[in-house]
N, C-alpha and C positions, 0 to 999 in steps of 0.2 A: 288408653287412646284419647287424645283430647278431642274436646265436643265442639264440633264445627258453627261455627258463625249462621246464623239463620240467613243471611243473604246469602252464605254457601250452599245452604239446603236447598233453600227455592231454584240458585240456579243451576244446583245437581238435578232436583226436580227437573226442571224445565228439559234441560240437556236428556235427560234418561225418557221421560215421558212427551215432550213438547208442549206446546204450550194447548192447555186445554180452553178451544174456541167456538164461538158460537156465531152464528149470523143473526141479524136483527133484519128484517125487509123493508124495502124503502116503504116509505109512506105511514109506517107505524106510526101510530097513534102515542106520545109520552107527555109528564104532565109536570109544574114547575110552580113552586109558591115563593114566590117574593113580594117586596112592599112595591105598590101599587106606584110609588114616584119611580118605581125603575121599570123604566121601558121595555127594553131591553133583555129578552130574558135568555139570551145565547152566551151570557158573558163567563168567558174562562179565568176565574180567580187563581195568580200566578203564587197570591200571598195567605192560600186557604191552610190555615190548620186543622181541618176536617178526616175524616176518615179514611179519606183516597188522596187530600192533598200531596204534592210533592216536594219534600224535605227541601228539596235543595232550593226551590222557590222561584223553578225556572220557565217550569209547565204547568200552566192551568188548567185547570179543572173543571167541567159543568157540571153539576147534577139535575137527575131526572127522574122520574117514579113510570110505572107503564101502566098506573093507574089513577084517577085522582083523590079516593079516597089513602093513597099509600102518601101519595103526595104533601095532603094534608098532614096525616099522621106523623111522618116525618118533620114536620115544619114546627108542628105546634105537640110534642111529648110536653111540655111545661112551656111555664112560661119564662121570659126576656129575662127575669132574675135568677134563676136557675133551674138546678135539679129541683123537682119536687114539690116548685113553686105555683102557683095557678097561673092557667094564660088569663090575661084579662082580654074584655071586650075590646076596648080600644086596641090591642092587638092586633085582634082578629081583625075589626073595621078598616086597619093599615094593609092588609094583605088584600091580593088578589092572587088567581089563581091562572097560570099558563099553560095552553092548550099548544100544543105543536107536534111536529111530523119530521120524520127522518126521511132528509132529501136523497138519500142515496140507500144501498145496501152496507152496514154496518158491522165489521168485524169485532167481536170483542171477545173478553177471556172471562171465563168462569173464575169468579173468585174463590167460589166457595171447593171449587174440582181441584187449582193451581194448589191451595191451603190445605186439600186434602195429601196431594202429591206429594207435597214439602212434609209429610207428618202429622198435621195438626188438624184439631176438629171444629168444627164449625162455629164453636163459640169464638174461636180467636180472631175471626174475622166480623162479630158483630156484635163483642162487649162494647157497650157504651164509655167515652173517655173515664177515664179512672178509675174503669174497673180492675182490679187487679193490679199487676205492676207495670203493663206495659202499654194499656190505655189504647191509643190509635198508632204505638208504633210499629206494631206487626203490619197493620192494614198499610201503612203508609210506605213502610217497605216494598209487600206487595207489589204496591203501585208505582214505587222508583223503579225497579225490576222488569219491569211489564213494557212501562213507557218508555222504556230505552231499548229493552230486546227488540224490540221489533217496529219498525218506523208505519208498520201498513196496521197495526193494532188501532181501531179507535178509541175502544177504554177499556170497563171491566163493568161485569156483570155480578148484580150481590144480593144478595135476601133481605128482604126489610126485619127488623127485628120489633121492630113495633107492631107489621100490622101483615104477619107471616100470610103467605094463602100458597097452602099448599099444593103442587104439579101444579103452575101458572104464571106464566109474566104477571101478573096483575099485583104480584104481593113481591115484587123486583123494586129493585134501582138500579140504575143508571149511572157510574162516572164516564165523562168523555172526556177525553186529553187532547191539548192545544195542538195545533200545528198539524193536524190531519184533513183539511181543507174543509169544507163546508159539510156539515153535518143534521145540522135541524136548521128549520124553519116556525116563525111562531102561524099559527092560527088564529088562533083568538085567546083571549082574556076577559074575566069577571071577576067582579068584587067580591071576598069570601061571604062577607055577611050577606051578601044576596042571592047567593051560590044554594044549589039542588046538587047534591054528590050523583053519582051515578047508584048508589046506594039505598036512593029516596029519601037521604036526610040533608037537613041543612045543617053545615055545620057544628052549630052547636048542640045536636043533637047526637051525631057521629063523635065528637067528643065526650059528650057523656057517658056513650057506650061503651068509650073506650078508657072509661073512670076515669079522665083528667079533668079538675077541675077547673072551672069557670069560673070568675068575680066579674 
């Protein structure tokens, strides 16, 4: 019997099961780290090679954490040279941290439920790029998949792998896909190095904890 295409799985999955969805409530609270010269922190990158980007290069992508210690995490695993590398300060001092809120009630799909459906376990949707052999092509599939079945999906919902907290949005992220009309709003922003996590640490302390190292 030949062995079917993974984008035949997922959408045998989906067909046999539906798509497995969650609701997010307006006003939630989600949180966003970029460099402090970009205003702007709602912007859908059409050209991400990210975990959730879109192969084809056509839908953008936001990312978002529902906490901001996950936020951080996410941001700064090593630093701008690579895997494994230290973040340095001057990094850190570039970032600022995005506070925002979901103007609407928010549809999205379990990644981790979808990738269970198709077969597969939980690592396959939150190996870091190159682990293994297929790096972020499974996750990215996923997310061609998702954002074409269904036009009223906002994104997909997925486990932090850095900075897990288990039964919680707070140890979540966030992809949102373009073209589902207006979805967050910013709040506010601060500077990381001057930043207090919800955690009671500042940064650089919250990184320590989390054994990456600083220069």
């Amino acid at each position: 019997m030949p062995v079917k295409a993974p984008r035949q799985v997922i959408e045998n999955a989906i067909e046999r099961h539906g798509l497995p969805t969650r609701r997010i409530a307006q006003a939630t609270r989600v949180y966003r780290v970029q460099h402090q010269s970009f205003e702007n922190p709602t912007f859908y990158n059409r050209n991400s090679d990210t975990r959730y980007g879109d192969p084809q290069k056509a839908v953008g992508v936001c990312y978002v954490a529902f906490s901001d210690i996950v936020a951080v995490a996410e941001t700064l695993q090593h630093g701008r040279a690579g895997f494994a590398s230290p973040v340095l300060r001057s990094e850190v001092a570039a970032l600022a941290l995005h506070e925002l809120q979901t103007t609407r009630e928010l549809l999205v799909v379990d990644a981790a439920a979808l990738a269970r459906n198709a077969g597969q376990r939980l690592k396959s949707i939150v190996a870091s790029r190159g682990q293994g052999s297929e790096g972020y092509l499974y996750t990215q599939l996923l997310s061609e998949v998702v954002m074409r079945q269904n036009a009223q999906v906002d994104g997909m919902l997925y486990p932090s792998q850095v900075y897990p907290v288990t039964g919680s949005l707070d140890g979540c992220n966030l992809v949102l896909f373009e073209g589902r009309g207006a979805q967050l709003q910013g709040v506010r922003h601060q500077l990381l190095e001057a930043l207090l996590l919800s955690t009671d640490e500042t940064v650089g302390e919250a990184l320590l904890r989390m054994q990456v190292p600083v220069e």
